[in-house]
C-alpha positions as CSV (number, residue, x, y, z in Angstrom):
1,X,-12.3,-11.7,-4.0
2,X,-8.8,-13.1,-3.8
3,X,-5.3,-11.1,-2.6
4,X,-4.7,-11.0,-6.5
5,X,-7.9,-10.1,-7.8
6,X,-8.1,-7.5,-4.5
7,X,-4.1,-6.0,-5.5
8,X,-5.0,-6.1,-9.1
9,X,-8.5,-3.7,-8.4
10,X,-6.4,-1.3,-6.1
11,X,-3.8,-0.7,-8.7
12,X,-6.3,0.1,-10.9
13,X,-7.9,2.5,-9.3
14,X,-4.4,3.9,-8.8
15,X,-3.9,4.5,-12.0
16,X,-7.2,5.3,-14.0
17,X,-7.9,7.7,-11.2
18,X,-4.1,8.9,-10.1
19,X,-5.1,8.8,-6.5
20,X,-4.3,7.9,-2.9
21,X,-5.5,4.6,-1.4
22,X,-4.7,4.1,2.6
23,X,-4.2,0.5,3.4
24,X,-4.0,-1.0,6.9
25,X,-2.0,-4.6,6.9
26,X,0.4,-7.1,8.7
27,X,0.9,-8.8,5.7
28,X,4.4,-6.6,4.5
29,X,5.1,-8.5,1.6
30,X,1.5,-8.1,0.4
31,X,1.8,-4.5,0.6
32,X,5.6,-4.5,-0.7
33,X,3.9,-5.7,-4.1
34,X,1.6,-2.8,-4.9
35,X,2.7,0.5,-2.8
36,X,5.3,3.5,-3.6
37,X,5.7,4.3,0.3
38,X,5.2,2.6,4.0
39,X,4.9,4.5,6.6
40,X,4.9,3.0,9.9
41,X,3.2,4.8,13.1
42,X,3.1,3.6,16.7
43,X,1.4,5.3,19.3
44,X,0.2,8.2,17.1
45,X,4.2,9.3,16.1
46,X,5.5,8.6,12.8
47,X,8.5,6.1,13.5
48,X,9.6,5.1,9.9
49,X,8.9,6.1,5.9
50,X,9.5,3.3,3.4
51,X,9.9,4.0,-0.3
52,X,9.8,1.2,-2.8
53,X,10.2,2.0,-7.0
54,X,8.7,-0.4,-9.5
C-alpha cells in the first residue's frame, strides 16, 4: 500500500467511524495533508499544538 492509498484508508476510518488515529511521522507535509492538529513533544513535555482546517 502506497502514501495515497495509506492517507486515503486513514481518512476513512476517520470519518465512517468519527474517531481518533495517533500517527508518528517525519514526513510533515504527509501529515499536513490528512490531520486537524500536530502536536509536537520532546523529551516527554508538550512543546508545540498545530491546528490545520480543511
Amino acid at each position: 500500500m502506497g502514501i495515497e492509498e495509506t492517507r486515503g484508508t486513514l481518512l476513512e476510518i476517520n470519518r465512517e467511524r468519527n474517531t481518533t488515529i495517533v500517527l508518528s511521522s517525519h514526513i510533515l507535509s504527509e501529515l499536513e495533508q490528512i490531520t486537524t492538529k500536530i502536536l509536537f513533544i520532546d523529551n516527554e513535555k508538550i512543546i508545540q499544538l498545530k491546528s490545520f482546517l480543511f
